[in-house]
BAKOL-468013 format. One record per residue: x, y, z of N, C-alpha, C in turn; residue in three letters. Coordinates in pm, whole numbers. Example, Ala and Ser with C-alpha at 12.3 -4.5 7.8 and 13.67 -1.06 7.14 Angstrom:
<rs>
1319|-569|780|1230|-450|780|1320|-330|780|ALA
1285|-225|708|1367|-106|714|1290|3|787|SER
</rs>
This chain:
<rs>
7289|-6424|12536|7271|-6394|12394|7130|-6343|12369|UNK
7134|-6236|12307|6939|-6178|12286|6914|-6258|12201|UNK
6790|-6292|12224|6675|-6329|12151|6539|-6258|12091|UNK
6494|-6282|11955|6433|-6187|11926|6347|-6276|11791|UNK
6210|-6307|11808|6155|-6340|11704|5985|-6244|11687|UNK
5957|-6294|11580|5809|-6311|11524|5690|-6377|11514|UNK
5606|-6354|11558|5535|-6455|11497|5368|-6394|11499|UNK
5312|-6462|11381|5179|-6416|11319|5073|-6501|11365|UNK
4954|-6432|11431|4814|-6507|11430|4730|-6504|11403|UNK
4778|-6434|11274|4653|-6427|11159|4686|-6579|11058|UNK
4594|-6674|11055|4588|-6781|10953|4548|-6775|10788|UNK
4641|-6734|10733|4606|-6662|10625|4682|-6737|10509|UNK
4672|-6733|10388|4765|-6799|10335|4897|-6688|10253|UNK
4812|-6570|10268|4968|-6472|10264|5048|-6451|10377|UNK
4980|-6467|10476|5079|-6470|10630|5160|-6600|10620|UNK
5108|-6734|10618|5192|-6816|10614|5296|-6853|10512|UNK
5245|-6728|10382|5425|-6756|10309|5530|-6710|10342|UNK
5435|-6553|10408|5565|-6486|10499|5616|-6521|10635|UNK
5538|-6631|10676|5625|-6688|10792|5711|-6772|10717|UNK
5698|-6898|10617|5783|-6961|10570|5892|-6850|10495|UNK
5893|-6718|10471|6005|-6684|10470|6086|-6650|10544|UNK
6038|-6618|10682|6123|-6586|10791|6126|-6701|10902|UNK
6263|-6738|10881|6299|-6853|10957|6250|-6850|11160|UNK
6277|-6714|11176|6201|-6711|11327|6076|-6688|11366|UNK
6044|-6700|11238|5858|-6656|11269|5766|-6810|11344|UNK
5724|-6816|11401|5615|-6879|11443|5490|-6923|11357|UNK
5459|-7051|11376|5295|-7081|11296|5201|-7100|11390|UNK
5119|-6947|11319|4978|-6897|11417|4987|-6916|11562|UNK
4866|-6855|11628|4897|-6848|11774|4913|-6935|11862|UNK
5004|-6876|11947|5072|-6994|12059|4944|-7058|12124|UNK
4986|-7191|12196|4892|-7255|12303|4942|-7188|12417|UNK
4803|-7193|12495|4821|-7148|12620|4808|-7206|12706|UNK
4892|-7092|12799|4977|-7202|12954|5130|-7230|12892|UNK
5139|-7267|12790|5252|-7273|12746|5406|-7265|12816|UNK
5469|-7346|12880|5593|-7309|12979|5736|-7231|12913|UNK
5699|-7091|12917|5836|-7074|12841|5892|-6945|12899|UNK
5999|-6874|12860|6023|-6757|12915|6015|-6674|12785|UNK
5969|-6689|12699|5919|-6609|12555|5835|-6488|12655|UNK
5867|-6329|12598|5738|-6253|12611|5655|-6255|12474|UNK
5494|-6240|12495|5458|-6213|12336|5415|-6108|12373|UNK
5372|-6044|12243|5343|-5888|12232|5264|-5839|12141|UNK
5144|-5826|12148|4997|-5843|12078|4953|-5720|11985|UNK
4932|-5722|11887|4895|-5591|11849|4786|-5594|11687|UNK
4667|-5536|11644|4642|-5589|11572|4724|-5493|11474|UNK
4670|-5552|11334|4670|-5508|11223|4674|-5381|11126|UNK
4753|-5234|11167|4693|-5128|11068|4747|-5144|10971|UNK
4861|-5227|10913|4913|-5258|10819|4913|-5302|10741|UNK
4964|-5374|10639|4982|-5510|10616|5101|-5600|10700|UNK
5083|-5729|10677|5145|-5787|10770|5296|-5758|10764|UNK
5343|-5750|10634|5488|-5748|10620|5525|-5580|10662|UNK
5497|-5506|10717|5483|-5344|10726|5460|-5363|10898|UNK
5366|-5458|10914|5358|-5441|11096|5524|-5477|11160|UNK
5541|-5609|11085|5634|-5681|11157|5800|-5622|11131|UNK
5801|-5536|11010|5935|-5483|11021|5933|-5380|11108|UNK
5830|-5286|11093|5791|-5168|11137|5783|-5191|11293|UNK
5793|-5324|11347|5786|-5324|11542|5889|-5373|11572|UNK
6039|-5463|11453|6127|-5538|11446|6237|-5451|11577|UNK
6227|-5335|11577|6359|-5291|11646|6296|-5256|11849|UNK
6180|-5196|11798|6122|-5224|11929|6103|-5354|12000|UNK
6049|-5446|11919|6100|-5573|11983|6226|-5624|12027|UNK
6322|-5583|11905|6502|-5558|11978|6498|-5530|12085|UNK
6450|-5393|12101|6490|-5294|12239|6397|-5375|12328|UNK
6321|-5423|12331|6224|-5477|12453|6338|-5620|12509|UNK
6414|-5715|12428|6444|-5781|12461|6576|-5783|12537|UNK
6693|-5648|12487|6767|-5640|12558|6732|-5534|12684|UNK
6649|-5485|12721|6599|-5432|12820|6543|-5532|12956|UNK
6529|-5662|12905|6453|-5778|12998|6577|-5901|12994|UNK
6709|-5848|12960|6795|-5918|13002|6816|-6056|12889|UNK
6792|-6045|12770|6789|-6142|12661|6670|-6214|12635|UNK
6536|-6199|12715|6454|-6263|12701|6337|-6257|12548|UNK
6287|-6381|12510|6290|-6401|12373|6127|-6325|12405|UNK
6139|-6243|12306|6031|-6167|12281|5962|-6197|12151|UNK
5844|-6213|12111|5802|-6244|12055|5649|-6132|11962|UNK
5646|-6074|11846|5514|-6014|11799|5441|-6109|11784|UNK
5314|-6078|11796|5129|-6150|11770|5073|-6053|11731|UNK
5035|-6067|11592|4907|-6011|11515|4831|-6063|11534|UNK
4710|-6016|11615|4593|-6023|11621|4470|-5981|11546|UNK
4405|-6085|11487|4268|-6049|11415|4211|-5876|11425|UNK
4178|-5882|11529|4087|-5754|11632|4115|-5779|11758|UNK
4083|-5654|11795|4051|-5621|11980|4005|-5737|12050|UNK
3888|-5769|11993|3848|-5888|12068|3852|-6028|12046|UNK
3984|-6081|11962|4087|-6190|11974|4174|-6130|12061|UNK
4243|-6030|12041|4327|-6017|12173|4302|-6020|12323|UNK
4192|-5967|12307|4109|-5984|12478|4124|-6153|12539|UNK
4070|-6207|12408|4053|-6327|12465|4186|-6388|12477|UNK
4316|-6325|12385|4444|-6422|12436|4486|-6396|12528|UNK
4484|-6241|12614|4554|-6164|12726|4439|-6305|12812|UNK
4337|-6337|12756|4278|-6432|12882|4296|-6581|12902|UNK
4331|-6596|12805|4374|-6745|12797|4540|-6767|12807|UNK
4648|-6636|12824|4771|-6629|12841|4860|-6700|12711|UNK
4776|-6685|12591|4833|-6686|12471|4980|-6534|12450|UNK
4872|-6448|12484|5001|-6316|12462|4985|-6288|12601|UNK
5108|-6157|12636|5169|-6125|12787|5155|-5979|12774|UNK
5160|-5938|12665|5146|-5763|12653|5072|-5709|12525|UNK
4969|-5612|12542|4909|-5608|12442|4880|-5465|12455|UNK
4870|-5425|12267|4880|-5260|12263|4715|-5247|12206|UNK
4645|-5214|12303|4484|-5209|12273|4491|-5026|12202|UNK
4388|-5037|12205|4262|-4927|12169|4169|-4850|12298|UNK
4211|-4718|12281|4121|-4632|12399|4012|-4715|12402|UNK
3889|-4736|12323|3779|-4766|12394|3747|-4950|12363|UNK
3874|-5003|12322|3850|-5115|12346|3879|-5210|12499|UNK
3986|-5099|12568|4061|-5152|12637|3942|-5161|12765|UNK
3843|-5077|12814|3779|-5133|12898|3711|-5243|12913|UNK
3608|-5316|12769|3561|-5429|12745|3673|-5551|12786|UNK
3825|-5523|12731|3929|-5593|12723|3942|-5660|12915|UNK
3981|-5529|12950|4008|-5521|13114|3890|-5633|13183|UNK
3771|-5595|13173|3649|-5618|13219|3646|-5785|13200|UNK
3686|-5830|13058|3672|-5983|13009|3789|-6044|13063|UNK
3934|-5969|13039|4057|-6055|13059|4128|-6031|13198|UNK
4108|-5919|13301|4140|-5868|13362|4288|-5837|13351|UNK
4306|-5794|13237|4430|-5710|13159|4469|-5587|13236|UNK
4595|-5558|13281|4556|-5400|13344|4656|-5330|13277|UNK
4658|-5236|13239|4741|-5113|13177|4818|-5046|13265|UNK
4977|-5040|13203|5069|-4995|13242|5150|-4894|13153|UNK
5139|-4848|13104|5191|-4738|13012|5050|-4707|12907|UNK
5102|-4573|12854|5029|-4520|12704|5088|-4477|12610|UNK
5057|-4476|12499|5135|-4393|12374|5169|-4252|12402|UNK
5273|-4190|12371|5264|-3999|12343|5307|-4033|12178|UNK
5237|-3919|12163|5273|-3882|12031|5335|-3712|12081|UNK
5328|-3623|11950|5388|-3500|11965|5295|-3412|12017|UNK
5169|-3434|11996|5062|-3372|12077|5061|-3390|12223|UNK
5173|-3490|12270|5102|-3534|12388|5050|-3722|12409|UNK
5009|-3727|12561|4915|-3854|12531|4729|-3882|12530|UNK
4756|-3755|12480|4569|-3780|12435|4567|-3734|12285|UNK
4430|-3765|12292|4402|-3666|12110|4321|-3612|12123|UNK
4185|-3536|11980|4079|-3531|11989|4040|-3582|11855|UNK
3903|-3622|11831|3825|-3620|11690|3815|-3492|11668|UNK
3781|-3455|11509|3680|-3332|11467|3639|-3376|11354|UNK
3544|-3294|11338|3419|-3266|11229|3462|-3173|11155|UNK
3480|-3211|11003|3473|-3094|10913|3437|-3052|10822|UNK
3425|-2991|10712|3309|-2928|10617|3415|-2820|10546|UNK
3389|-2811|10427|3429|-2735|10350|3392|-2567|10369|UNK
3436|-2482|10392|3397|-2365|10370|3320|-2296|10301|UNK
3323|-2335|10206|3189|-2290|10145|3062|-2360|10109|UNK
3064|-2433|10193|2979|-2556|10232|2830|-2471|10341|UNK
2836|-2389|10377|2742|-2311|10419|2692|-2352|10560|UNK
2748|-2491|10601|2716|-2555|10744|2802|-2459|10878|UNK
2755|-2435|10946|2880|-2330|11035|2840|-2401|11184|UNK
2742|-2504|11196|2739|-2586|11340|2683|-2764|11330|UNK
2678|-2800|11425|2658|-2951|11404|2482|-2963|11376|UNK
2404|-2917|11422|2293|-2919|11445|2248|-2868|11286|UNK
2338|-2832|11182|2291|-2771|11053|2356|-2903|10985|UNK
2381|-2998|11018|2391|-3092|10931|2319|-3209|10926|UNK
2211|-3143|10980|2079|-3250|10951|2039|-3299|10770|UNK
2008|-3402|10749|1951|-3422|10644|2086|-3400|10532|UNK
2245|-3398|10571|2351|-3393|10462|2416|-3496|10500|UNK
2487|-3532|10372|2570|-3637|10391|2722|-3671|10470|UNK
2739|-3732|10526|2829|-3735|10624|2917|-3944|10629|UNK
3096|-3833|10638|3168|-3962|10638|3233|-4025|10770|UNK
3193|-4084|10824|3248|-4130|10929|3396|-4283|10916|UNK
3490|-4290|10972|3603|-4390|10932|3546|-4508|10978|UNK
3619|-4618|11014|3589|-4718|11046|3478|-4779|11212|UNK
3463|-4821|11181|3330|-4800|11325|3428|-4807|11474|UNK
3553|-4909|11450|3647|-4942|11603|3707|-4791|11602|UNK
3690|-4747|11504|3773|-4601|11523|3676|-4472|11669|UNK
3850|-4438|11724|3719|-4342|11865|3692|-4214|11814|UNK
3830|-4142|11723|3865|-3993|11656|3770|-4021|11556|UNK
3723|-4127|11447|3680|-4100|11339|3517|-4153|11347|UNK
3439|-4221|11455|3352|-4282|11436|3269|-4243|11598|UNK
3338|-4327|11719|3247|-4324|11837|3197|-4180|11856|UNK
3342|-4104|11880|3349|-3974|11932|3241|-3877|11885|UNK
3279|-3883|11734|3213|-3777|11678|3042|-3845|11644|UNK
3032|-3923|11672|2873|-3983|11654|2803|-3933|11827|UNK
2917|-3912|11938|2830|-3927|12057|2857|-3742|12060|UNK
2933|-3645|11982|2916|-3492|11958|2746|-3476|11878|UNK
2798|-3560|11767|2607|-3510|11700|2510|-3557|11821|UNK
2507|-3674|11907|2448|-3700|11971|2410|-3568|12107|UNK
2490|-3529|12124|2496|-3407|12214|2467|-3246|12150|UNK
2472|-3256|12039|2424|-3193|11962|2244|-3185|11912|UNK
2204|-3258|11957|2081|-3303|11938|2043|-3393|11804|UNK
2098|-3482|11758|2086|-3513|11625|2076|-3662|11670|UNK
2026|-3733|11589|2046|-3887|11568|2139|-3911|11446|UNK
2268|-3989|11513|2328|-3991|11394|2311|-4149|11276|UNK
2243|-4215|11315|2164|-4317|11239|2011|-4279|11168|UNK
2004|-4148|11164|1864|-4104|11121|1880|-3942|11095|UNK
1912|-3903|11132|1985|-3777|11095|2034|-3727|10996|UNK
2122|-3755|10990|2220|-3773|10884|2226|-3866|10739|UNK
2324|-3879|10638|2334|-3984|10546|2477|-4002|10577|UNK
2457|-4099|10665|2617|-4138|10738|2665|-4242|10603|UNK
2772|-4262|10599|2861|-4383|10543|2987|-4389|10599|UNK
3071|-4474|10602|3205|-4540|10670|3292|-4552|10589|UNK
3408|-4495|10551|3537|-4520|10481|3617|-4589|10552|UNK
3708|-4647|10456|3813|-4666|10523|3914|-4592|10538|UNK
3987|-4554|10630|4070|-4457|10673|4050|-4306|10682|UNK
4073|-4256|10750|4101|-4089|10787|4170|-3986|10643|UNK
4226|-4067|10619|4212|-3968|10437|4173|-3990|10375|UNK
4073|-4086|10335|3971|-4112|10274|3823|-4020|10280|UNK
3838|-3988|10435|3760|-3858|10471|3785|-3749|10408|UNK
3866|-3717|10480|3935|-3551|10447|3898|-3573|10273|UNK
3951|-3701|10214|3915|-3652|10011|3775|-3592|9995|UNK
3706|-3706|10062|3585|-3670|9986|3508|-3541|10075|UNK
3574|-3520|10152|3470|-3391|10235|3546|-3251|10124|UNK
3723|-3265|10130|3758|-3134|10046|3678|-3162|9893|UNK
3644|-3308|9837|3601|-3268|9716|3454|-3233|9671|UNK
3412|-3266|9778|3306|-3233|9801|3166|-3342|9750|UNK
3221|-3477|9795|3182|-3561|9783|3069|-3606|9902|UNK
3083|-3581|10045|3033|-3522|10140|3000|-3447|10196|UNK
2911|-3412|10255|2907|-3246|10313|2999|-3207|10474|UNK
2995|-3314|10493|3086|-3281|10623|3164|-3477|10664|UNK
3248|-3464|10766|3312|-3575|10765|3377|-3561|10924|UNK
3438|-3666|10987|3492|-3717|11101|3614|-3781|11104|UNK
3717|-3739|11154|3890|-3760|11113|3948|-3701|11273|UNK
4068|-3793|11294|4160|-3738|11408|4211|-3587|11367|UNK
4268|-3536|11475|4241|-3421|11498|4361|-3346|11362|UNK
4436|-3399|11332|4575|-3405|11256|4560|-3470|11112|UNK
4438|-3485|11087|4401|-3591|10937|4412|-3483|10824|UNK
4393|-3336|10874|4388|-3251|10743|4505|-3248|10665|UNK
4657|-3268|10767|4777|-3270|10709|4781|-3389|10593|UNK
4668|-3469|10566|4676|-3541|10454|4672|-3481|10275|UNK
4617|-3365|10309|4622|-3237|10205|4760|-3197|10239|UNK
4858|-3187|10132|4972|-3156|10100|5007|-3047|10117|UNK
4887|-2948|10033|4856|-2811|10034|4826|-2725|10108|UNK
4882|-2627|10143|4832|-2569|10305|4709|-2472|10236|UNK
4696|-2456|10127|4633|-2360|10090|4468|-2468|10038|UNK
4509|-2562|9992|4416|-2668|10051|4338|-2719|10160|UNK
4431|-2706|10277|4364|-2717|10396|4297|-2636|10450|UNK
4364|-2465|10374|4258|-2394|10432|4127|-2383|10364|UNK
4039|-2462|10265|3926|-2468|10240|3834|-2562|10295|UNK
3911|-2595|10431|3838|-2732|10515|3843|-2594|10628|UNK
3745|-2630|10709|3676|-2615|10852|3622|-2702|10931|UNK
3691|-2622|11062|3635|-2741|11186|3541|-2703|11235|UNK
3420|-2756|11225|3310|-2769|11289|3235|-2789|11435|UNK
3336|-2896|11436|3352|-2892|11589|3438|-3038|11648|UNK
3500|-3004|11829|3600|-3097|11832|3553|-3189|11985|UNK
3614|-3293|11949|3550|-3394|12057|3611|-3335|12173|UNK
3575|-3423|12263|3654|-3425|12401|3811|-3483|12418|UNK
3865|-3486|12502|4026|-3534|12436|3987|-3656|12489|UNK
4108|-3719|12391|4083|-3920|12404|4199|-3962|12447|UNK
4222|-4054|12550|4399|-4061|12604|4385|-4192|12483|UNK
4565|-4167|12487|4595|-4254|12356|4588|-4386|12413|UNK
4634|-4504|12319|4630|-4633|12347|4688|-4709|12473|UNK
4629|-4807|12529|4720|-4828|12641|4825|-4938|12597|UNK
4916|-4963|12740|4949|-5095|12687|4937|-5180|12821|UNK
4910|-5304|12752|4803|-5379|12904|4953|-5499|12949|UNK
4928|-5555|13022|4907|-5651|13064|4875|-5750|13087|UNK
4855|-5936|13085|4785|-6003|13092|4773|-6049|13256|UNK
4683|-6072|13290|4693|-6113|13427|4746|-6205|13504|UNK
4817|-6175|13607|4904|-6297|13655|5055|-6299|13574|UNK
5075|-6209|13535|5233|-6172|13450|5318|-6144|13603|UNK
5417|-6200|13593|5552|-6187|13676|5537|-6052|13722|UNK
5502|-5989|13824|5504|-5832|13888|5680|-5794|13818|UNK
5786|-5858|13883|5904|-5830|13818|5916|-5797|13697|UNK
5856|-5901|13621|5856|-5862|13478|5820|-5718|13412|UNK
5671|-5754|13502|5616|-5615|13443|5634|-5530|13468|UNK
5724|-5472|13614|5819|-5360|13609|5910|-5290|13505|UNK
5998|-5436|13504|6073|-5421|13375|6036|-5351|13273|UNK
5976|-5425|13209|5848|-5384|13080|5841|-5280|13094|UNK
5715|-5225|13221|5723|-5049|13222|5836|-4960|13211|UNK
5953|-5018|13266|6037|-4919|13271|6149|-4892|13129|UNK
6081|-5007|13082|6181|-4996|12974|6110|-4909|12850|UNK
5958|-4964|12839|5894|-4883|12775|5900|-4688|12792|UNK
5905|-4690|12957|5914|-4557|12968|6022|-4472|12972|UNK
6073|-4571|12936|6282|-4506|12888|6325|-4419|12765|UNK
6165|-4511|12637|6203|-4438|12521|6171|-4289|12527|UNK
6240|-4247|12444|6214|-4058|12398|6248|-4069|12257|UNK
6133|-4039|12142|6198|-4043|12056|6258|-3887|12003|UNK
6289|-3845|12143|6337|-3704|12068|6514|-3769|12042|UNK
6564|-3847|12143|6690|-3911|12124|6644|-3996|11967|UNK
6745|-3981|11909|6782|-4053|11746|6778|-4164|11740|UNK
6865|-4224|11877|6873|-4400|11867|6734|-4447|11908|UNK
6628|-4375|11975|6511|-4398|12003|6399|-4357|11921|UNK
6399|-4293|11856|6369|-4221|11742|6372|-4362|11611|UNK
6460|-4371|11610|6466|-4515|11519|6421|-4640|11577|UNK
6387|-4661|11687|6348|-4761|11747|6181|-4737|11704|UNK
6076|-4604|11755|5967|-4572|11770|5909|-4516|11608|UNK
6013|-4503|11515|5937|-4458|11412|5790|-4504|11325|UNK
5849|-4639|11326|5738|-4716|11226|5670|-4790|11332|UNK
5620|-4752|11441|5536|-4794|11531|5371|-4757|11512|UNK
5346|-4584|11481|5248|-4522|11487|5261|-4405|11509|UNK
5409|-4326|11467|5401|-4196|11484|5446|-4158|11645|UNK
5487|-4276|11722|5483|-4279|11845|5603|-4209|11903|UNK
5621|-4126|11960|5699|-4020|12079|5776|-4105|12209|UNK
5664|-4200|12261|5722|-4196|12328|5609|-4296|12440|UNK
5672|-4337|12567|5514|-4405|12672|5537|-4302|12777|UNK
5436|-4302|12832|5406|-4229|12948|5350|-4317|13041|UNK
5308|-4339|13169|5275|-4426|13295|5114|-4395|13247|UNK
5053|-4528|13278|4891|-4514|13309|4833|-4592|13383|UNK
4756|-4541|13413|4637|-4665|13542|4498|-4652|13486|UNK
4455|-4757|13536|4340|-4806|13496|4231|-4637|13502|UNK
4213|-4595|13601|4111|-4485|13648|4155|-4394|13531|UNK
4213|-4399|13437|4278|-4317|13338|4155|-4321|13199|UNK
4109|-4464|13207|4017|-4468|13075|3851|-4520|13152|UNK
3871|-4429|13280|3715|-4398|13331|3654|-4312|13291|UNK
3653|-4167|13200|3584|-4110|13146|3573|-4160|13019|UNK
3658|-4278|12947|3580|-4338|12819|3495|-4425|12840|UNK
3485|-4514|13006|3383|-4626|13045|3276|-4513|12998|UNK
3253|-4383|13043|3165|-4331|13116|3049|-4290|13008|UNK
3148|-4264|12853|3149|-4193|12714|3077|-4316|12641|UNK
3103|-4466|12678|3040|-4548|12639|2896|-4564|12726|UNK
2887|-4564|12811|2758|-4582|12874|2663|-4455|12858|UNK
2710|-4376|12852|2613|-4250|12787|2601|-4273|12659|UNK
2688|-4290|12593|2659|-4319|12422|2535|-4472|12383|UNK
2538|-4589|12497|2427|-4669|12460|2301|-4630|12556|UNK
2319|-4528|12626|2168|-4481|12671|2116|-4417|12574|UNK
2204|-4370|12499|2155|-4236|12426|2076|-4257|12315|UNK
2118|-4352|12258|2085|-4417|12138|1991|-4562|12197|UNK
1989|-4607|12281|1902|-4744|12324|1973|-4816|12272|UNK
2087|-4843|12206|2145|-4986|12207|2167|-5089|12261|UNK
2226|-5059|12331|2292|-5143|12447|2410|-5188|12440|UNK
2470|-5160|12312|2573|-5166|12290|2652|-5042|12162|UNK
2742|-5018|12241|2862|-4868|12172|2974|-4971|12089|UNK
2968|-4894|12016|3095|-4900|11890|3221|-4928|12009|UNK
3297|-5051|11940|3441|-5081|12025|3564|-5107|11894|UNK
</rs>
C-alpha cells in the first residue's frame, strides 16, 4: 500500500495550525538516527508553507511509488544551512540545495549530489544586469556612483553572480555603487523599468515579469554572468547505495514534456525535468566563491 506524508520544520505557529489540519503531517523535525524506512525530503521555503507542500504533494506521490511504497516524507527547512546540518545529523535523506550553497553543504555534511534541475533552458542558467534604455549606461564600469538593485543575498542569478561581474569589471560593489536588496526578481525588473534604479540584477528570464513585450523592450542587458548549473539534489551520507539508485532513477525518469509528468513537476519550480550530476559539476562555483572572497577580502562569499 503507498505511503505518502508531510511534514514541516519550520516551528511556527502558522505551520503548526497547518499541520493540525493535515492529519499526516508531522510535528517539526524528526530526531535523528531515527529507525524507520520513511524517506525525508528537504527543501527550504520559496513559498509559503501551504503552496510548498501542495505544490511537492504529487512528486512526493511519484517518489513513493517509484521506491516500492516507501513512506516518503517533505521537510521545510529554515535555510541552506539547517538543512546542511540535518543531511548531517540524518534528520532528512534527500535534499534540494542551492548552486552555491551546496558546496559549503557537501564540505560540512558530506552530502553528495545525484541529479539536477532542467528547466526549458536546460540545466544551467545565467544572471544579468539591466538598465533601462534610455538610461544612458551602455557598460558595467559606467555604473559607478548609480543606484543599483540586487535580490536577495542567498540568491546566485540575482546577488553573488552579478556582484563578482562588477567585481571583474573593476568596480567595488559595496562602495561603488548604491546597492540595495529586494525581495524577489520582480521586484527588480519594477523598479529598474520604473526607473526607480538605475540598473538592477535578475535571472536571466525575470524580464518576462513585464507582461508587455513592448515593455520589455525598454529594458537592456548590460551584461550576463557566466552560466550557473541549476540546483542539485544531494544526498545524505551513508543513505542505502540501493536506495539511492532508486531515487536517481526515478528522479531521472521524469520529462515534463509527458502530461502525466508535467503534472507531477509543475508547481515544483518551473522544473522540466533531472538530469545526472556529480560532485566535479559545482567545481567552477567552489572556484567563483574563492575568487569572489579574495576579491573583496572577506573571507567569506554570499551562500
Amino acid at each position: 500500500m503507498r505511503r505518502f506524508t508531510l511534514r514541516l520544520a519550520l516551528l511556527v505557529p502558522a505551520l503548526a495550525c497547518l499541520a493540525a489540519m493535515r492529519p499526516s503531517a508531522g510535528r517539526g523535525a524528526p530526531a535523528p538516527h531515527e529507525k524507520r524506512a520513511v524517506l525525508r525530503f528537504g527543501k527550504i521555503p520559496a513559498l509559503n508553507a501551504r503552496d510548498m507542500i501542495s505544490g511537492h504533494e504529487r512528486l512526493m506521490r511519484y517518489l513513493s511509488d517509484r521506491l516500492g511504497g516507501r513512506e516518503v516524507q517533505f521537510v521545510l527547512a529554515p535555510d541552506y544551512d539547517q538543512m546542511a546540518r540535518y543531511l548531517k545529523d540524518g534528520r532528512i535523506d534527500v535534499g534540494w540545495l542551492g548552486p552555491l550553497n551546496y558546496p559549503k553543504a557537501h564540505e560540512a555534511s558530506g552530502c553528495e549530489v545525484i541529479a539536477r534541475v532542467r528547466r526549458a533552458h536546460g540545466d544551467s542558467y545565467r544572471g544579468i544586469i539591466i538598465t533601462r534604455v534610455d538610461s544612458g549606461i551602455r557598460s558595467l564600469k559606467e555604473l559607478k556612483g548609480h543606484t543599483f538593485a540586487f535580490t536577495e543575498p542567498s540568491s546566485a542569478a540575482g546577488y553573488f553572480y552579478p556582484r563578482l561581474a562588477l567585481i571583474e569589471a573593476g568596480l567595488n560593489p559595496d562602495r561603488d555603487i548604491k546597492a540595495r536588496c529586494l525581495k524577489g526578481h520582480d521586484k527588480v525588473v519594477y523598479n529598474v523599468f520604473l526607473g526607480e534604479v538605475a540598473a538592477g540584477a535578475v535571472y536571466d528570464d525575470a524580464r518576462e515579469k513585464l507582461a508587455d513585450p513592448a515593455q520589455r523592450r525598454r529594458l537592456v542587458v548590460l551584461a550576463k554572468t557566466k552560466d550557473i548549473p541549476n540546483e542539485p539534489i544531494v544526498v545524505r551520507k551513508g543513505l542505502d547505495p540501493a536506495l539511492v539508485r532508486n531515487l536517481k532513477a526515478a528522479l531521472l525518469a521524469l520529462d515534463g514534456a509527458r502530461p502525466e509528468d508535467k503534472a507531477i513537476l509543475d508547481h515544483t519550480g518551473n522544473v522540466a525535468g533531472f538530469v545526472a550530476a556529480r560532485d566535479s559539476d559545482y567545481d567552477q562555483v567552489r572556484e567563483d566563491i574563492r575568487l569572489y572572497e579574495s576579491s573583496l577580502g572577506t573571507g567569506k562569499a554570499a551562500r
